[in-house]
N, C-alpha and C positions, 0 to 999 in steps of 0.2 A: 779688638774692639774698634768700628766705626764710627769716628766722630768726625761730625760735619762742622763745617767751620765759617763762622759768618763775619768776617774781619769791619769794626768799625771806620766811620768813612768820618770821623768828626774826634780824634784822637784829642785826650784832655792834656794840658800843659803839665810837666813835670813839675816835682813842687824842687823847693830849695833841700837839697838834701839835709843838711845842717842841722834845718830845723823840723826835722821830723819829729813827731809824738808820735806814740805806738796806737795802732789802730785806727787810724783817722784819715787816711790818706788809702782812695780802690783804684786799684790798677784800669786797665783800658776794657778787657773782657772778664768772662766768666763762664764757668762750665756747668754743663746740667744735663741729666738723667734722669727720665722718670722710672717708674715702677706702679704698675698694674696688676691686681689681683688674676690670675691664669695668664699675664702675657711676662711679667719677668723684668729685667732691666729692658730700658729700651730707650732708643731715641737720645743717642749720646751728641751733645753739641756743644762748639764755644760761641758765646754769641757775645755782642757787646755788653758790657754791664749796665744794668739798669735795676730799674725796681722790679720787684714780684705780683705779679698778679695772684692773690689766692682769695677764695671765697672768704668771707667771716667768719663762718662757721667750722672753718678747717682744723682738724682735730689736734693739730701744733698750736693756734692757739685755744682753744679750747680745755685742754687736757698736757699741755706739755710734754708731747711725745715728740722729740729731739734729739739727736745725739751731734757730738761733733769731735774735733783733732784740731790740733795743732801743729806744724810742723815750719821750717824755714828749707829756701835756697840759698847760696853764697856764689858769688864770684871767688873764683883761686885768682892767688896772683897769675896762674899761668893763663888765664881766660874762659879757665873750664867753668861751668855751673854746675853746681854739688847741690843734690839732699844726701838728708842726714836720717837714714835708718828708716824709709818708708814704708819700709814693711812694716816694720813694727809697728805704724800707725795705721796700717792696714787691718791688722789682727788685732789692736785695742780696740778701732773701732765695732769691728764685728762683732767683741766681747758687751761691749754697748750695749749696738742694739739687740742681741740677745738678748738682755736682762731686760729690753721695753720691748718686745714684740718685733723688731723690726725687722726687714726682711735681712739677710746677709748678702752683703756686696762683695763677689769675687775681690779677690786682693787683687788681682792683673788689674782689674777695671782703676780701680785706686788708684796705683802708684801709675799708670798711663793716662788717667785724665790730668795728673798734675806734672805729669811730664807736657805732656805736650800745650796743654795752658801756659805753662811757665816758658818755654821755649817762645810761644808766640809774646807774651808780654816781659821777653829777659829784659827790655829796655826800663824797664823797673825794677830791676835788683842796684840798689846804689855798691859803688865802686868805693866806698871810704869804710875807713875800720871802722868795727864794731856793728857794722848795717850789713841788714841783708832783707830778704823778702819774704814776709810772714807770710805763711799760706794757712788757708781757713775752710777744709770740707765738713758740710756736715748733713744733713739727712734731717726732714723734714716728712712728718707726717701732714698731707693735704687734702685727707676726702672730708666733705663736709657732713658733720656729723654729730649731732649733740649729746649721743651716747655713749657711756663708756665702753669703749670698744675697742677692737683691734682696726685700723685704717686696713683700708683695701686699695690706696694709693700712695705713693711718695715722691720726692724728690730729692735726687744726689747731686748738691750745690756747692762747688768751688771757687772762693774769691782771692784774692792775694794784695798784699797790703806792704809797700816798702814800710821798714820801721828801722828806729834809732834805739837805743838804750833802752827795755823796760821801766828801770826806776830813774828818777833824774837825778838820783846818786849817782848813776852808774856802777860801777864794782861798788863803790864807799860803804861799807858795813851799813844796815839795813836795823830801823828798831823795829822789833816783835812784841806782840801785848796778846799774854794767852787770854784765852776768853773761856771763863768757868762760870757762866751766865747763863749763851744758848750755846748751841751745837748742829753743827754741820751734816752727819751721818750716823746711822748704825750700820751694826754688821746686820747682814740679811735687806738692807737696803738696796739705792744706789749709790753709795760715796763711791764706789771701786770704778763706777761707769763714769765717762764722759758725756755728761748731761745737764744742761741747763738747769734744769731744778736745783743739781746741787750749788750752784754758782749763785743763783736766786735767794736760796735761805742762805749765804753766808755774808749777803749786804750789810744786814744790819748791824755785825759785830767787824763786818769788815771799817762801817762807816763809826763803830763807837771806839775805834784803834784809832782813827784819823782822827775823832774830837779829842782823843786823849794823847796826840802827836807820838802816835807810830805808825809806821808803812804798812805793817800788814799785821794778820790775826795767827795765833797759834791755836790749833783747837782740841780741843781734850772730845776723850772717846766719847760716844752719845748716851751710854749705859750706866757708868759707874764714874763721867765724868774727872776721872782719874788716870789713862794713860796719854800718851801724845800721837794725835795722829796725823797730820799735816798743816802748815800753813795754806791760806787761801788761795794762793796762785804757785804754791811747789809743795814739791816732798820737802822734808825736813832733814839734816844728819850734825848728831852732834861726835865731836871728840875729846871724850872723859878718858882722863888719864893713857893716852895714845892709843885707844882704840875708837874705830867708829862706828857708833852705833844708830840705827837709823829703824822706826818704827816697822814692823813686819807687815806682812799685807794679808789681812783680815777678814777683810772684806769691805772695810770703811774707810780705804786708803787707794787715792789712785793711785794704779801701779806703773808711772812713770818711765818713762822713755829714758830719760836725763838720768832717772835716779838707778836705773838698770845700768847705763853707762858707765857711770861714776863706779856704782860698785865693782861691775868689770873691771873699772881701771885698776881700783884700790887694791884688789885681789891680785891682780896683775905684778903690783910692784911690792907684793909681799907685805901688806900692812892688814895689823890684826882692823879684820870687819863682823857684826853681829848684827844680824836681824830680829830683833827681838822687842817682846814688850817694854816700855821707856814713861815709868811714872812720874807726875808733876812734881813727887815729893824728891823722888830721887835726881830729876833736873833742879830741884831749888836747891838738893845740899850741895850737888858736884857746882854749882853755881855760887855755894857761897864757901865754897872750899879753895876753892882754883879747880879742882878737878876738870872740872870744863874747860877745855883748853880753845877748841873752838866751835862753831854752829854756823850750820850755813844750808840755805833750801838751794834746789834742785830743779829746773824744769826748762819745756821749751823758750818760752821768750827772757827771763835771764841769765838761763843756764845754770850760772854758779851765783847766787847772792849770801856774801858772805855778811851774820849778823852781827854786829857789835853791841846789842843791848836788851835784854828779854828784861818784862815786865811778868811777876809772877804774883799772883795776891796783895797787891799792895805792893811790892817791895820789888825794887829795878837792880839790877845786876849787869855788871859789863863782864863782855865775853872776853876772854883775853885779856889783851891790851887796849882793848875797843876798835882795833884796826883791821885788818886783812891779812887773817891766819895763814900761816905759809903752804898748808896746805889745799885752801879753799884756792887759794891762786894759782897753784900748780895743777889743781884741778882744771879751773876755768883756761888756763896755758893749754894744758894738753887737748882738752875739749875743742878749744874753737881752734886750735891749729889744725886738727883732724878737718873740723868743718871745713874750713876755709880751704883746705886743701895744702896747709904748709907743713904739714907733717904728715911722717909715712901713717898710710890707716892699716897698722896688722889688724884688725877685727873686720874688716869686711862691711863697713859700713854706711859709706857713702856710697850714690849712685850718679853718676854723670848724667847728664842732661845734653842729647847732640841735636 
């Protein structure tokens, strides 16, 4: 792929590393592609970051036709730049837009427009623990057009955003408040895609978790409001009575990057694992039994958030001890040492950046 390159000549002041929040903070460029009905990908560039020019009428906002990824860079100690499994967010996103019409982006073109952005802007990856540089592609439909229809344009746009900690817990166990009210996804849906819509409808139980002081939402199927299918910003895994069992992928479940790792790992070191269906009811007995030993989500910006407190009909249960189950930690151990590059990767899963 040919990407032209237009370096800023008014480079913005780094922020205080320290005090980063996630999301808030865009690096110096950004990368972008369009896509033309009979001409294809085309027209790969970095150019400085700035705003978007798109009509009004352009069928993203119009019609939320969307998709996007998530993924990070890291500094190794030894000075290398690591991602972490880009492929695989190559091939999620594909599976995306698939499910919304969109065109399919070569996986090369992917993991190389975010190599070589991230190379021009590495002076944005912070050097302190637990930071690294979120990276943000995502696809955009832009013909303007007030029908419901398929676009016959788009744009393939990557930003990157140093960040600190997702929760300002940090690791510190995490409270969950399932929500048996609304619902996030069905099967036959989009919950499985990475698309705004689904992020959209899950505000408003995300926002009645924070009036009712917890971090995040646990959400029950959309059908029979009766199995467990993810929290808002990860996969889910609990462990009842030393196995771990973590909701199967249905079609109402994104299928995780993080959460695919983890299972390889677990599998790895010979601990019983199950993908399977996981009812509210049978979360509130192993919860008011001990059987629950621990709970903890899954995903790109915290990785491992280990939970200390689920909220289930009324009635609040601590997980554990309330603290940071031995295995949620050896998790998030093994995981970010991979990333960071301080431990061997036998899976094959980082990619350097030169």
């Amino acid at each position: 792929m040919n990407i032209s390159v237009t370096l800023t000549t008014n480079p913005k002041p780094k922020p205080e590393w320290g005090k980063l929040s996630f999301g808030t903070t865009f690096t110096d460029h950004m990368f972008i592609m369009d896509y033309a009905e009979g001409k294809g990908w085309h027209d790969a560039r970095i150019i400085p970051y700035a705003p978007l020019a798109l009509d009004p009428a352009s069928v993203v906002f119009q019609y939320a036709v969307e998709v996007f990824e998530g993924l990070k860079a890291y500094y190794s100690a030894d000075g290398r730049i690591l991602l972490f499994r880009p492929d695989a967010n190559a091939r999620r996103l594909n599976s995306s837009s698939t499910r919304l019409c969109i065109p399919i982006l070569p996986e090369e073109f992917f993991v190389e427009s975010i190599k070589q952005l991230v190379a021009i802007d590495k002076d944005w990856i912070p050097q302190l623990p637990d930071m690294s540089l979120y990276i943000r592609p995502f696809i955009i439909a832009t013909e303007p057009h007030l029908g419901v229809s398929i676009s016959d344009s788009y744009q393939f746009i990557v930003i990157l955003s140093p960040v600190g900690a997702y929760y300002p817990e940090g690791l510190n166990p995490v409270k969950i408040f399932v929500e048996d009210e609304y619902v996030r996804a069905v099967r036959g849906g989009t919950g499985f895609t990475k698309c705004g819509g689904n992020y959209a409808a899950s505000l408003i139980g995300q926002y009645k978790a924070y009036d009712l002081g917890y971090s995040q939402v646990l959400w029950l199927d959309g059908v029979e409001r009766k199995y467990i299918d993810e929290v808002g910003a990860m996969n889910v895994m609990f462990k009842i009575n030393g196995e771990v069992v973590t909701p199967e992928l249905t079609g109402s479940i994104l299928p995780g990057i993080t959460r695919d790792s983890v299972l390889t790992l677990l599998k790895s070191w010979g601990l019983a694992v199950s993908e399977r269906l996981i009812s509210v009811d049978e979360l509130t007995e192993a919860a008011r039994t001990g059987a629950l030993e621990e709970a903890f989500g899954t995903g790109t910006a915290a990785v491992i958030s280990p939970i200390g407190e689920l909220a289930i009909k009324g009635e609040r249960f601590t997980v554990g001890d309330g603290g940071i189950g031995k295995l949620s930690q050896r998790l998030y151990d093994k995981l970010t040492s991979i990333q960071w590059g301080k431990a061997a990767d036998e899976f094959g899963w980082t990619q350097e950046i030169k």
